[in-house]
N, C-alpha and C positions, 0 to 999 in steps of 0.2 A: 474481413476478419469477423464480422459481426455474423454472417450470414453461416459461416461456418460452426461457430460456439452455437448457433440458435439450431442447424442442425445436430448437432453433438449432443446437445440439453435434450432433441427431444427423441433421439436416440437412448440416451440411456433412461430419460423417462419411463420411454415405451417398454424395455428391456425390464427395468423395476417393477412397472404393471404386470409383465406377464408371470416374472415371477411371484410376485404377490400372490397373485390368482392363481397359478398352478400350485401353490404351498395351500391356501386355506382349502382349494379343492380336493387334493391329496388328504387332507386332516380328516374332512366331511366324511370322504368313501371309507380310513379307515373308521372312521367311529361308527356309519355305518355296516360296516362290517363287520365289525364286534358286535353289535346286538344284536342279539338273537328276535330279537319281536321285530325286526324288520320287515315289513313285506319285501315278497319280489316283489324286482323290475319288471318293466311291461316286456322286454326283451325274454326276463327268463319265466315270465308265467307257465309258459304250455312245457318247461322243462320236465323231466322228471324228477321226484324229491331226490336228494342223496343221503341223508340224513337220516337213521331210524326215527327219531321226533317228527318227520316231513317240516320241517322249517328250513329245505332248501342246500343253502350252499354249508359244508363242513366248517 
């Protein structure tokens, strides 16, 4: 009995962390993504602008 609640506890632990972390990470990109002063990523440096201003993503 014991051995089962202590996996169950850290099952839904683990389940509560991921959420946690995918919710504050989700926040992060959109507020990143609303600001306009943001630089690119190293991913989209060599993109081309899309934007008349050139500040990237629309």
């Amino acid at each position: 009995m014991a051995a089962s609640s202590l996996i169950v506890t850290l099952a839904l632990g683990t389940l509560c962390a991921v959420v946690v972390f995918s919710w504050i990470s989700k926040q992060r990109t959109e507020q990143r993504q609303a600001d306009p002063e943001a630089p690119k990523s190293a991913l989209a440096a060599d993109t081309p602008d899309t934007r008349p201003d050139g500040r990237g993503v629309p």
